[in-house]
N, C-alpha and C positions, 0 to 999 in steps of 0.2 A: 434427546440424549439424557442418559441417568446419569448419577456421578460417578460408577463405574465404570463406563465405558470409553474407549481410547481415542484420545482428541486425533480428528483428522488432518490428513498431510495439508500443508498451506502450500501451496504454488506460487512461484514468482519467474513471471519472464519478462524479457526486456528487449524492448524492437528500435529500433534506428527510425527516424522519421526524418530525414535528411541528416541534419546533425543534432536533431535534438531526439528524445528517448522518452519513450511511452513504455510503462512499468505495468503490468498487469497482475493483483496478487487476488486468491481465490484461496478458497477453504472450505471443506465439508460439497454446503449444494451451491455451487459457483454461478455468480450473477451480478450484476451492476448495480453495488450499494451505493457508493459517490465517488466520485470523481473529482480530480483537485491539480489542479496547472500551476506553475510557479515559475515564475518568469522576473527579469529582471527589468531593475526603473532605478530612477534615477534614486531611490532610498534604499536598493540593495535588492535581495529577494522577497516579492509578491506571489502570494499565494490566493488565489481564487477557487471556491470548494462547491460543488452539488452534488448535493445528498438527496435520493428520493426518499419520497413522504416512507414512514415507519421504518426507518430504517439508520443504522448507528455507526454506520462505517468513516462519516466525513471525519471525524477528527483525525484517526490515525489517517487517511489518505492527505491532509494538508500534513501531518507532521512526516509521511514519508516524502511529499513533494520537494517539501522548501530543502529537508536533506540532501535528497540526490541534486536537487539544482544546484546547491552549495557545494557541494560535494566534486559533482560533475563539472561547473560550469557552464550549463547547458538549460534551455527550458525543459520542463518535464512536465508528463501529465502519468498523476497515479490512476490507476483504475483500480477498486478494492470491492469487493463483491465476500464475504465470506458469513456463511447460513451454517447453526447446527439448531436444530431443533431444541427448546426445552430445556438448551446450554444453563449451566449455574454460574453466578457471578464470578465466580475462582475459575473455574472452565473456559470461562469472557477473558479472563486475566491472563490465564495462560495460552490461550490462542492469539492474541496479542502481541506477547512477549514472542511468541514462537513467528508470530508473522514480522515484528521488527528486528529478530533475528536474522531471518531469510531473506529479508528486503537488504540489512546490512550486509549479506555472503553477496549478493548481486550488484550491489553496488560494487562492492571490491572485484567481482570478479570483470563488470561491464567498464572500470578505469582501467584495469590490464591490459584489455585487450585496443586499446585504446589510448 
């Protein structure tokens, strides 16, 4: 990706797993960056994160975790997968912003209906 070219749509879906909710967000070339569950104990919400090897998705998948858990009330597990090639660090910054955006529209919308 140059610096002129147009940052890719982030996807966010959200699936029922009895009562708890598995968040799946992807971007560009969509794939299993890490994954991060957040469950709750007796000190509140716990966040548990795996990130495969080269790869820089676990933090935001723990900070979208513990959210929605908080949020929701609910255990959750994020899946975050999002690839641009050759992306520039500002490019990193605002795909980011634009995925904790979308993950925020899906929480609000996944409490409504709920």
């Amino acid at each position: 990706m140059n610096k002129n070219e147009i940052l890719p749509n982030i996807s966010v879906e959200s699936h029922f797993v009895g009562k708890d909710v598995i968040f799946i967000v992807t971007g560009g070339l969509a794939h299993i960056g890490a994954v991060a569950t957040a469950y709750f104990d007796e000190q509140g919400v716990t966040v548990s994160c795996k990130q495969l090897p080269h790869h820089k998705e676990g933090e935001l998948a723990t900070q979208m975790a513990e959210k929605a858990a908080s949020k929701l009330q609910v255990n959750v597990t994020v899946i975050v997968g999002i690839h641009i090639d050759n992306a520039t660090y500002k490019q990193i910054v605002q795909l980011v912003d634009i995925a904790q955006r979308e993950f925020d529209k899906e929480i609000i919308i996944f409490a409504e209906k709920n």
